[in-house]
C-alpha positions as CSV (number, residue, x, y, z in Angstrom):
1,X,-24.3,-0.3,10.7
2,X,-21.2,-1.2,12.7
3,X,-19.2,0.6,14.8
4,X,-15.8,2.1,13.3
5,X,-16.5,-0.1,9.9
6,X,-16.4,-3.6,11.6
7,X,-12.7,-3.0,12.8
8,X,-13.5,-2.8,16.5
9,X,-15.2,-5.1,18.9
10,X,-17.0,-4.2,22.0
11,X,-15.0,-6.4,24.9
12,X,-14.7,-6.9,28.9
13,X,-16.4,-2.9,29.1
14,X,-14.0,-1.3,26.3
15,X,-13.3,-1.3,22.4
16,X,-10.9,-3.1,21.0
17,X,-9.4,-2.0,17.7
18,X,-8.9,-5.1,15.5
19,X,-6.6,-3.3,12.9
20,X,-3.7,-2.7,15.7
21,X,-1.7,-6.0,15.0
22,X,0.8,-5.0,17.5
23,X,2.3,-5.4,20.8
24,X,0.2,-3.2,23.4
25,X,0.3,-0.1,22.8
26,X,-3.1,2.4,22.7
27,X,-2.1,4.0,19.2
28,X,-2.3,2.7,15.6
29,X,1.6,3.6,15.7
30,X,3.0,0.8,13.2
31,X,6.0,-1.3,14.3
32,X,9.1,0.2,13.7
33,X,12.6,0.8,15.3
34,X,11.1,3.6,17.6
35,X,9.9,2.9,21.0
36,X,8.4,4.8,23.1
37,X,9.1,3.6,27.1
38,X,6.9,4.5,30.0
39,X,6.2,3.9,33.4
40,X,10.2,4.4,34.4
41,X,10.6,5.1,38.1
42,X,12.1,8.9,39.2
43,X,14.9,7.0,40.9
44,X,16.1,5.1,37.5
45,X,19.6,5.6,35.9
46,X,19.9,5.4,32.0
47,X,22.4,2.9,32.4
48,X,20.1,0.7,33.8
49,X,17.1,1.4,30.9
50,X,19.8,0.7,28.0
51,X,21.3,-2.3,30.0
52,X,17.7,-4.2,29.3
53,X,17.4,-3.1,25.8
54,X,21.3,-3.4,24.7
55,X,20.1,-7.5,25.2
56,X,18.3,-7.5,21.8
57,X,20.3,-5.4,19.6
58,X,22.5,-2.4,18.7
59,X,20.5,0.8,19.6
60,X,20.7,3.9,17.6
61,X,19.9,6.6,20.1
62,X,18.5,6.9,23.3
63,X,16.8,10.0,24.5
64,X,16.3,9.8,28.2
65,X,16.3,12.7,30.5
66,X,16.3,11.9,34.7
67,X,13.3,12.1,36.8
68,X,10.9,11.7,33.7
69,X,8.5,8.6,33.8
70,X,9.6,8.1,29.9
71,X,12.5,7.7,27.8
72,X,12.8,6.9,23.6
73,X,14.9,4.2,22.3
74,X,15.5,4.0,19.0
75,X,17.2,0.1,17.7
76,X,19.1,0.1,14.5
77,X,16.8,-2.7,13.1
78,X,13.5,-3.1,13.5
79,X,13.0,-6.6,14.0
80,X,15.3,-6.1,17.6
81,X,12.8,-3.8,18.5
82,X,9.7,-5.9,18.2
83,X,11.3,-8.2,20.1
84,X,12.6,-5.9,23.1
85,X,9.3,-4.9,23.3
86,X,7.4,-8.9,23.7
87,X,9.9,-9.7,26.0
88,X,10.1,-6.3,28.0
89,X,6.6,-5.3,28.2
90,X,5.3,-5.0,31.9
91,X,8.9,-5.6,33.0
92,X,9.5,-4.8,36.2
93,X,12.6,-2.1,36.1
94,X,13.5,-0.3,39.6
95,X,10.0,-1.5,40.7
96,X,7.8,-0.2,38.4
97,X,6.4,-2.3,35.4
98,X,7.8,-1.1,31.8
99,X,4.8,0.2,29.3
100,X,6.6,0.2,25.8
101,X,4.8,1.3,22.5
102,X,5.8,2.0,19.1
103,X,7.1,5.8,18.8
104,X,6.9,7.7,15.2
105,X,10.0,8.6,14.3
């Protein structure tokens, strides 16, 4: 009689859930184009955010609004965002680390 069906594992004090293949986010949000960004500092501008992302790929949208801790970017292809968010995760932008999950669209 396992816990969640055998798709989590009790580790280090917490459960892990062995279904989530992807990058380090807390939902079972899929991979996609949408990512949701977190941890941005009061004091950042937007051209600074999109600056770091622009490095991987066109980007659809961007809805960022200043003196919010988060901000959505949304790439045109999916495969740019995937890897925006390996290289960018815990990045540290205006001093604060980046914490970047998958969005739903």
């Amino acid at each position: 009689s396992g816990r969640g069906g055998g798709r989590e594992r009790f580790r280090g004090g917490r459960f892990e859930d062995r279904t989530h293949s992807g990058g380090g986010g807390r939902a079972n949000t899929p991979p996609s184009r949408h990512l949701w960004v977190g941890n941005l500092s009061h004091n950042i501008e937007e051209a600074n955010l999109t600056d770091q992302f622009l490095r991987f790929g066109e980007l659809e949208s961007v809805a960022f609004q200043p003196g919010r801790s988060y901000a959505f970017i949304n790439f045109k292809i999916e495969e740019d965002a995937i890897a925006s968010m390996k290289a960018l995760q815990g990045f540290p932008l205006a001093g604060n680390p980046l914490r970047i999950e998958f969005a739903k669209a």
